[in-house]
NUDRENVO-222129 format. One line per 3 residues: number of its first residue (from 0); their letters; for each residue z, x, y of C-alpha. Coordinates in nm, 2 decimals. Each point is the difference from the previous one (the first is absolute). Example, Ala and Ser with C-alpha at 12.3 -4.5 7.8 and 13.67 -1.06 7.14 Angstrom:
<nodes>
0> as> 0.78/1.23/-0.45 ~ -0.07/0.14/0.34
</nodes>
This chain:
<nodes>
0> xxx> 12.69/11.12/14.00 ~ -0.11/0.30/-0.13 ~ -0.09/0.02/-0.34
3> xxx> -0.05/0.29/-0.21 ~ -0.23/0.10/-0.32 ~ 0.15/0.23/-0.26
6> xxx> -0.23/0.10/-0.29 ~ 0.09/0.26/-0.27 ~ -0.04/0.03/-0.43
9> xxx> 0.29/-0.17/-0.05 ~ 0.24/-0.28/0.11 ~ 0.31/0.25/0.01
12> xxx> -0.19/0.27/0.21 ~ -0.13/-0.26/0.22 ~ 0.38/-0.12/0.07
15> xxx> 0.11/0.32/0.05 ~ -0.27/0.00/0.29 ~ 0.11/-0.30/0.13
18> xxx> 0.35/0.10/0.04 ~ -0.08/0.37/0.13 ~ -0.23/-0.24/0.27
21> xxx> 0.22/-0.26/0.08 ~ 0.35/0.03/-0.13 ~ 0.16/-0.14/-0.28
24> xxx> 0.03/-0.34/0.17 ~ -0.38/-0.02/-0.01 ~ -0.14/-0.39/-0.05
27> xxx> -0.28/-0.01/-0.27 ~ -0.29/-0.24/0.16 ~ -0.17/0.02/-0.35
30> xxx> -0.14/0.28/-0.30 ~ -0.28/-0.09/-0.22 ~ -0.20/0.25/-0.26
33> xxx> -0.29/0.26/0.23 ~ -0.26/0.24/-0.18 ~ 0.24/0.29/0.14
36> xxx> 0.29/-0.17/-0.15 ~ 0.26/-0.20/0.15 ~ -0.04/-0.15/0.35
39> xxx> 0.31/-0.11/0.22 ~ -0.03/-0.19/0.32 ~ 0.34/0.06/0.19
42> xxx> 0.18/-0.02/0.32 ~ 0.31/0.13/0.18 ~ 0.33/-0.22/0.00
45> xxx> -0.03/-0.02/0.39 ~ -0.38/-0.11/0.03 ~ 0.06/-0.25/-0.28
48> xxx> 0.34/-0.19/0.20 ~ -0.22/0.00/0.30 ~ -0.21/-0.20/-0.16
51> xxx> 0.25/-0.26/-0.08 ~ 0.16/-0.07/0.31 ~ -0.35/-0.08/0.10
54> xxx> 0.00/-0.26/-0.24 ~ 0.31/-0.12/0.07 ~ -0.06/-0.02/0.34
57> xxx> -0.29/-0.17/-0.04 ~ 0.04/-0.36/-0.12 ~ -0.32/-0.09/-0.13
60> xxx> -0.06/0.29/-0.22 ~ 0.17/0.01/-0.32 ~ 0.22/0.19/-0.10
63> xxx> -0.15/0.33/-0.19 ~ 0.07/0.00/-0.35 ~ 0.19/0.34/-0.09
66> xxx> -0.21/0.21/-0.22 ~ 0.05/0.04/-0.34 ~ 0.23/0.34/-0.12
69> xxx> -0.24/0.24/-0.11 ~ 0.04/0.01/-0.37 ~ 0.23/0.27/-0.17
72> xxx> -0.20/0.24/-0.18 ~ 0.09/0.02/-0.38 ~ 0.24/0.25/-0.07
75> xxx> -0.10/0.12/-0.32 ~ -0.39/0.11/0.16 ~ 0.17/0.16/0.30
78> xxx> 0.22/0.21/-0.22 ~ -0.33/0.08/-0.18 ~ -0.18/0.08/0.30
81> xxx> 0.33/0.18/0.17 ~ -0.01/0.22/-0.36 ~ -0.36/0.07/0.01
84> xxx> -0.01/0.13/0.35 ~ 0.33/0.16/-0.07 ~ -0.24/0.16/-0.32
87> xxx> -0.26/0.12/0.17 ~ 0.19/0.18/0.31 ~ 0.17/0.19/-0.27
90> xxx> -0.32/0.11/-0.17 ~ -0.14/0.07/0.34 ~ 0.30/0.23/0.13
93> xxx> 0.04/0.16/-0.38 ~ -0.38/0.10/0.04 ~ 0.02/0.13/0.34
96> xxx> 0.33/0.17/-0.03 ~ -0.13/0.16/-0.33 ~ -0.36/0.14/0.22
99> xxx> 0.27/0.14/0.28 ~ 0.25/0.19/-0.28 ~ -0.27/0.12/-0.20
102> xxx> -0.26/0.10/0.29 ~ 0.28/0.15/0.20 ~ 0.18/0.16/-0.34
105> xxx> -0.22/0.16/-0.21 ~ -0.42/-0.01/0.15 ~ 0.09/0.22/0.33
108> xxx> 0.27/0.24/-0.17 ~ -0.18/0.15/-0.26 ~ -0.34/0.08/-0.01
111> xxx> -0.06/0.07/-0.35 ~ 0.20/-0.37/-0.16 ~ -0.30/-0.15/0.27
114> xxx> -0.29/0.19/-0.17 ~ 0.16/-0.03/-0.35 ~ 0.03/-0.38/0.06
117> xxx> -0.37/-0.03/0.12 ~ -0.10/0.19/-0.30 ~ 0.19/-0.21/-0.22
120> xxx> -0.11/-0.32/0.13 ~ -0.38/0.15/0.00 ~ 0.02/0.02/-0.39
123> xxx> 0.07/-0.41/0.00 ~ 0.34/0.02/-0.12 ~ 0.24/-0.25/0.16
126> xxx> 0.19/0.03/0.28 ~ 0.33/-0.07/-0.16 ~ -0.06/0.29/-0.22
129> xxx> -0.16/0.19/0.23 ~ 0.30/-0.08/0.24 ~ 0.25/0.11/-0.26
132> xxx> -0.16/0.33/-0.10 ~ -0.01/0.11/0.38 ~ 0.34/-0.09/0.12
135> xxx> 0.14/0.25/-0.31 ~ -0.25/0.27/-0.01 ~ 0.12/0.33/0.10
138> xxx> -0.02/0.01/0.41 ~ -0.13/0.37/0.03 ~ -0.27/0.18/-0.16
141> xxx> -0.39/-0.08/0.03 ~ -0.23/-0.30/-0.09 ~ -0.14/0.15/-0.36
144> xxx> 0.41/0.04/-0.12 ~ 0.02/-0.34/0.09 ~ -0.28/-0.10/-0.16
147> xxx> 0.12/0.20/-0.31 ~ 0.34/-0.19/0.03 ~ -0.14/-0.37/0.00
150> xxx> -0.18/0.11/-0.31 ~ 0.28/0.10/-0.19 ~ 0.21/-0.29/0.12
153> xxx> -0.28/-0.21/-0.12 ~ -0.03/0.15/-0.32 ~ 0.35/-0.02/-0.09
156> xxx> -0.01/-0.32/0.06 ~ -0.26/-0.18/-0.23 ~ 0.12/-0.09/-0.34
159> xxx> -0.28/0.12/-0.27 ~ -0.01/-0.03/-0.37 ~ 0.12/0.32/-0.15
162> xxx> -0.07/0.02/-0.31 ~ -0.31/-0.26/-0.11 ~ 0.03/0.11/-0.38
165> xxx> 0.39/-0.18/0.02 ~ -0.17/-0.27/0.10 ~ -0.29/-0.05/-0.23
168> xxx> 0.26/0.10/-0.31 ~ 0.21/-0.28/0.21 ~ -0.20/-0.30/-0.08
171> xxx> 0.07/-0.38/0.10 ~ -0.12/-0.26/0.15 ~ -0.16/0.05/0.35
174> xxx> -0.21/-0.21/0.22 ~ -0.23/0.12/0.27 ~ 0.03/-0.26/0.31
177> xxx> -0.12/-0.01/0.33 ~ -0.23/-0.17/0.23 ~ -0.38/-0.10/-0.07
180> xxx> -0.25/0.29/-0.01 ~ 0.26/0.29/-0.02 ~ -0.13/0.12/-0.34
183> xxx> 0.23/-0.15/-0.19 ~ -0.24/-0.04/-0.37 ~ -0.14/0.38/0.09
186> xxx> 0.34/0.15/0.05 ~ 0.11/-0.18/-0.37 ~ -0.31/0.12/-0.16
189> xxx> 0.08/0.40/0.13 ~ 0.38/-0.07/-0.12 ~ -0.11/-0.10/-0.35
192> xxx> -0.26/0.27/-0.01 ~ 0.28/0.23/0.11 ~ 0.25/-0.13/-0.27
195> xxx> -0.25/0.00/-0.27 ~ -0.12/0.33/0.00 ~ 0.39/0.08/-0.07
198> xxx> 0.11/-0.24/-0.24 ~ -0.37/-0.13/-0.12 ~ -0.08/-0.41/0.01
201> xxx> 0.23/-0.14/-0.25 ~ 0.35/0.01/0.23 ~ -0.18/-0.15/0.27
204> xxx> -0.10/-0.37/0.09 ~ -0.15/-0.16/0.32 ~ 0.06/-0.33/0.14
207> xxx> -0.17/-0.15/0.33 ~ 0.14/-0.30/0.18 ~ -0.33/-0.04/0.21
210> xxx> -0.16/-0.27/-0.11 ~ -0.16/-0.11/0.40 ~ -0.22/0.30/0.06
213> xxx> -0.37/-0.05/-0.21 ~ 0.02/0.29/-0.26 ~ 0.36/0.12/0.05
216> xxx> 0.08/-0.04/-0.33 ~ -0.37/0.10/-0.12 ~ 0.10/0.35/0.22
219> xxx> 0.30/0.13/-0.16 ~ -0.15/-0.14/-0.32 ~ -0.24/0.28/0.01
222> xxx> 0.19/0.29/0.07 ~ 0.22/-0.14/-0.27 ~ -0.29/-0.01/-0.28
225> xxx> -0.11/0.36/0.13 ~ 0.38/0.13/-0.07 ~ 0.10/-0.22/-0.29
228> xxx> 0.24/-0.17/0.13 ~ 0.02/-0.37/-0.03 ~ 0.02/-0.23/0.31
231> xxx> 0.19/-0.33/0.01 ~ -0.06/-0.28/0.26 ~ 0.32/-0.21/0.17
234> xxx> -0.02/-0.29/0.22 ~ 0.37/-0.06/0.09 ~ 0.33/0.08/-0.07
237> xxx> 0.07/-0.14/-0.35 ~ -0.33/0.22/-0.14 ~ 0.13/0.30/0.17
240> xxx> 0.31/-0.05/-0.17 ~ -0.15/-0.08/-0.36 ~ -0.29/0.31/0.03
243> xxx> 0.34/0.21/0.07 ~ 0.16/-0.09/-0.28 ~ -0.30/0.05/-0.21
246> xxx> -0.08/0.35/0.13 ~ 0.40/0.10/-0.02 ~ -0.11/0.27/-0.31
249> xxx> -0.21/0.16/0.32 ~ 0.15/0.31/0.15 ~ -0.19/-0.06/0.31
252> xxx> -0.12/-0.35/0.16 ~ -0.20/0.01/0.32 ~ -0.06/-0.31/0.23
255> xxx> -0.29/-0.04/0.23 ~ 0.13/-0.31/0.24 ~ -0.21/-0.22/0.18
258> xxx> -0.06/0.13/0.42 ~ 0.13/-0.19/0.24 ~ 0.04/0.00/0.43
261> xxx> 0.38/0.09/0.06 ~ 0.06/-0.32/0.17 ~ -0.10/-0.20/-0.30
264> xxx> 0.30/-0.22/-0.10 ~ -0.16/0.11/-0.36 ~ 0.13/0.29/0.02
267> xxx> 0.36/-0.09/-0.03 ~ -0.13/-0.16/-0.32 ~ -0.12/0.32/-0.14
270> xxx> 0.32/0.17/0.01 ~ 0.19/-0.31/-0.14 ~ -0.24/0.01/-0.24
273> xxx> 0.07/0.37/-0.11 ~ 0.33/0.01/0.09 ~ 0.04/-0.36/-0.24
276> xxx> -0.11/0.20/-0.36 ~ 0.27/0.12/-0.27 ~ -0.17/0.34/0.02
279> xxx> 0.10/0.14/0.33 ~ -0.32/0.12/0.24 ~ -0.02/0.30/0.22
282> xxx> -0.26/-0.04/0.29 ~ -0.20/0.21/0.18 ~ -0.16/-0.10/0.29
285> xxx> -0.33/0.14/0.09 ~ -0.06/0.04/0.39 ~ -0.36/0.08/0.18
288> xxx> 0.05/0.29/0.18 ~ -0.21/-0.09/0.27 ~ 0.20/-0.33/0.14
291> xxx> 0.19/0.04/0.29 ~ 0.36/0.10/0.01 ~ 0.08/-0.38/0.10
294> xxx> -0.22/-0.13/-0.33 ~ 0.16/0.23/-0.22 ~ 0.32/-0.06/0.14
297> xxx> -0.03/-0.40/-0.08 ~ -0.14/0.07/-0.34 ~ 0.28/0.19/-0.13
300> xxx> 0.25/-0.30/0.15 ~ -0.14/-0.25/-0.16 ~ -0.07/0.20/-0.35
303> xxx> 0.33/0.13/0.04 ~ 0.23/-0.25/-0.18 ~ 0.27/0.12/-0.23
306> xxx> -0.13/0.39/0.02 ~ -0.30/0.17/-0.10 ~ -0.04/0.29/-0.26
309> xxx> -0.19/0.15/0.26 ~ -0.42/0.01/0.16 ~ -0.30/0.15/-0.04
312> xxx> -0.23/0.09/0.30 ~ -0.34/-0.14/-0.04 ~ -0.33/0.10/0.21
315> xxx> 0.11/0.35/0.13 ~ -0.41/0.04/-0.04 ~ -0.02/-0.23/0.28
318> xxx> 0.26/0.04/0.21 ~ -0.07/0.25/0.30 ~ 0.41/0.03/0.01
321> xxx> 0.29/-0.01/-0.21 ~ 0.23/-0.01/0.26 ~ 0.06/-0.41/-0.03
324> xxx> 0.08/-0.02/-0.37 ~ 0.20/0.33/0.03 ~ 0.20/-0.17/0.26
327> xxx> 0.06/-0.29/-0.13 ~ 0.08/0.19/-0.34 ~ 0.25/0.21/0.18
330> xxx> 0.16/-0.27/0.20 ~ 0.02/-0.23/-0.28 ~ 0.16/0.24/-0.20
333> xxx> -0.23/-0.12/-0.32 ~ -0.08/0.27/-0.30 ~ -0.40/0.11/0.00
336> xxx> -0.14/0.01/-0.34 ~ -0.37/0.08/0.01 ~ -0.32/0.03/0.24
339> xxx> -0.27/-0.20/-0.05 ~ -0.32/0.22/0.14 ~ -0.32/-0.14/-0.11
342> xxx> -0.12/-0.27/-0.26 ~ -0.04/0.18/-0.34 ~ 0.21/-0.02/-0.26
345> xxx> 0.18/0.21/-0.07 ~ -0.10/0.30/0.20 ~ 0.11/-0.20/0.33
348> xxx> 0.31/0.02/-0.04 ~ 0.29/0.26/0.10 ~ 0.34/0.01/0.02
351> xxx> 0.18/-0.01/0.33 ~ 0.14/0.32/0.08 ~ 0.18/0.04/0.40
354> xxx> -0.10/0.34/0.11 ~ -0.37/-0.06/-0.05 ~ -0.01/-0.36/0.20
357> xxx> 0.21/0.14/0.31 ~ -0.27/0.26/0.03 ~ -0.27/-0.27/-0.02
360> xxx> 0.12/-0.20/0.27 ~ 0.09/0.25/0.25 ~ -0.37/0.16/-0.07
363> xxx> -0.12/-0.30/0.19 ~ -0.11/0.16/0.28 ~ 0.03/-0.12/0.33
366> xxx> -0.34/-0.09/0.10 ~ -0.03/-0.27/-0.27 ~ 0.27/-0.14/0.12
369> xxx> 0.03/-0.33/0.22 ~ 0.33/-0.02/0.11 ~ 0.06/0.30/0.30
372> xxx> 0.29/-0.06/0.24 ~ 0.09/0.13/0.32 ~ 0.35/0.06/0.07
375> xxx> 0.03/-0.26/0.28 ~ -0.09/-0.22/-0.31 ~ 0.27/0.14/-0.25
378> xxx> 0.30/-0.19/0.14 ~ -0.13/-0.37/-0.02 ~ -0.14/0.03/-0.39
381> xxx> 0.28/0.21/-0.11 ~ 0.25/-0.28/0.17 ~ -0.18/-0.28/-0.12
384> xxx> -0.07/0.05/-0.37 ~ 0.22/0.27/-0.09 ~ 0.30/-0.18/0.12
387> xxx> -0.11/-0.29/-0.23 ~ -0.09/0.16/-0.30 ~ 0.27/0.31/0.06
390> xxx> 0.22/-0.17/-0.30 ~ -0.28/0.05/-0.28 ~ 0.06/0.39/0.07
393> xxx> 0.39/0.04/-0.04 ~ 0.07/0.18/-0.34 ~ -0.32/0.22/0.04
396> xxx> 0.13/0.36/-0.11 ~ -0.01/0.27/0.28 ~ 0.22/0.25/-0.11
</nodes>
């Protein structure tokens, strides 16, 4: 008899070689568990009734026990398993379908969408944005026009505050939130500066929430005795609330909360906690504008919650780039307040204005770049990641 080994990763594939070997009136000899998977010892229909006439021919041998049925596999893991390659055939064909359409669609065709794409993709924005720009900039023309047109796309498309004496005159409650080291306490000490030489100390009153960083509290305290203005220290929810209702005479209240990583679980507490007082609270969520687009991208998910008043851009003296935070601004579709551009208070401080950080991020110049592409390159990023992210740019204004 001739017997046959089967291996494969799992106990349905190795059937289905079985079968596709000998037939679907295939005898199963045994299966036990192998590093590469599944293991199957099997032989044909024919080879196996052979053997028993010998037996039964023979009558001093016994007769040979019929093996056991090879055990059905459950059918709640195959569907799994049938799904999950189903899954990943689909992903495979979307991505190579998408590399075919767009490298035989738009890369060969025109010229200058190619060299506008590579320029785009040169500053650091992302490729969905990038994508999107390119597919409905003009066709003709040279590269500077359409280099001329992405900025004005770009520019009509980030949200600024307008008018920062309305929001002074304003007032409320706002708290500055964001992740650890962002410059949250700095960015409240230049906002209170800001306010006070308007209004002067008496309508204004501080409160800090960070009580885990050694001399948080001691910090703002500071800039609070050089101003005049009176700092007040919460632990939890049910201070916040009671300092707020103490501090309702105050035309302006500004919070400095405690930093945390955007995958802290805390930080769903946070917003509960400002989102639980009788006094409602506007956030503004401070990003570092040198994290990558996929940092910034998670911070403003998780900070997200119920809405935010807006953010403020912190670091712009470190950041070789503004194209990240400017994308994720954009595509995001969040209101820019101010620019935080050094550490003194309150000089360091400017208000966002479009125009101005457009111009800054397309003077990067190429050289101090990292990311250069050649076109046989273009079509797998731009299938890749712009067809994921290509929903984050609908709604982007282009007329």
């Amino acid at each position: 008899m001739k017997v046959h080994r089967f291996i494969a990763s799992s106990a349905r594939e190795a059937l289905g070689l079985v079968r596709e070997a000998l037939g679907p009136e295939a005898m199963i000899l045994a299966n036990r568990s192998a590093e590469a998977g599944i293991e199957i010892l099997a032989c044909s229909e024919r080879d196996y009734a052979s053997v028993i006439e010998q037996y039964r021919d023979d009558d001093d041998s016994p007769p040979l026990a019929a093996p056991a049925p090879a055990p059905a596999p459950d059918p709640a893991i195959a569907m799994n398993e049938v799904m999950e390659e189903i899954r990943a055939m689909r992903e495979a064909l979307a991505k190579q379908m998408s590399e075919l359409a767009w490298a035989g669609g738009q890369q060969p065709k025109n010229p200058l969408k190619s060299a506008m794409l590579k320029h785009l993709l040169s500053l650091g924005l992302s490729p969905s944005l990038t994508r999107y720009l390119t597919e409905n900039a003009p066709s003709d023309g040279e590269l500077d026009q359409a280099i001329e047109w992405s900025k004005g796309i770009l520019t009509r498309n980030i949200n600024v505050l307008q008018d920062e004496d309305s929001f002074l005159d304003e007032g409320g409650v706002y708290a500055l939130i964001g992740p650890t080291g962002v410059g949250k306490t700095t960015t409240t000490a230049k906002l209170a500066a800001r306010y006070v030489m308007r209004h002067g100390p008496g309508k204004l009153a501080l409160i800090t929430t960070d009580g885990y960083r050694i001399g948080a509290h001691e910090q703002l305290r500071i800039y609070g005795k050089i101003m005049g203005v009176m700092v007040h220290s919460v632990k939890d929810e049910v201070d916040l609330r009671l300092a707020l209702e103490e501090l309702a005479t105050k035309h302006t209240v500004l919070i400095d909360t405690v930093g945390m990583s955007q995958r802290d679980q805390m930080v769903a507490e946070q917003i509960a906690m400002l989102a639980g007082t009788q006094v409602p609270v506007k956030r503004l969520l401070c990003l570092n504008t040198t994290s990558t687009i996929e940092t910034l991208n998670e911070v403003v998910h998780a900070y997200r919650g119920s809405g935010l008043e807006g953010v403020i851009l912190t670091k712009l003296d470190e950041a070789v780039t503004i194209s990240n935070a400017l994308d994720v601004v954009i595509r995001q579709k969040l209101r820019l307040f101010y620019l935080g551009t050094g550490q003194r208070v309150p000089e360091d401080l400017q208000l966002a204005q479009a125009r101005p950080l457009v111009e800054r991020m397309f003077g990067l110049r190429s050289s101090q770049s990292s990311k250069h592409y050649e076109d046989s390159e273009l079509p797998v990023l731009m299938s890749t990641d712009a067809v994921r992210l290509d929903t984050s740019v609908q709604g982007i204004k282009i007329a």
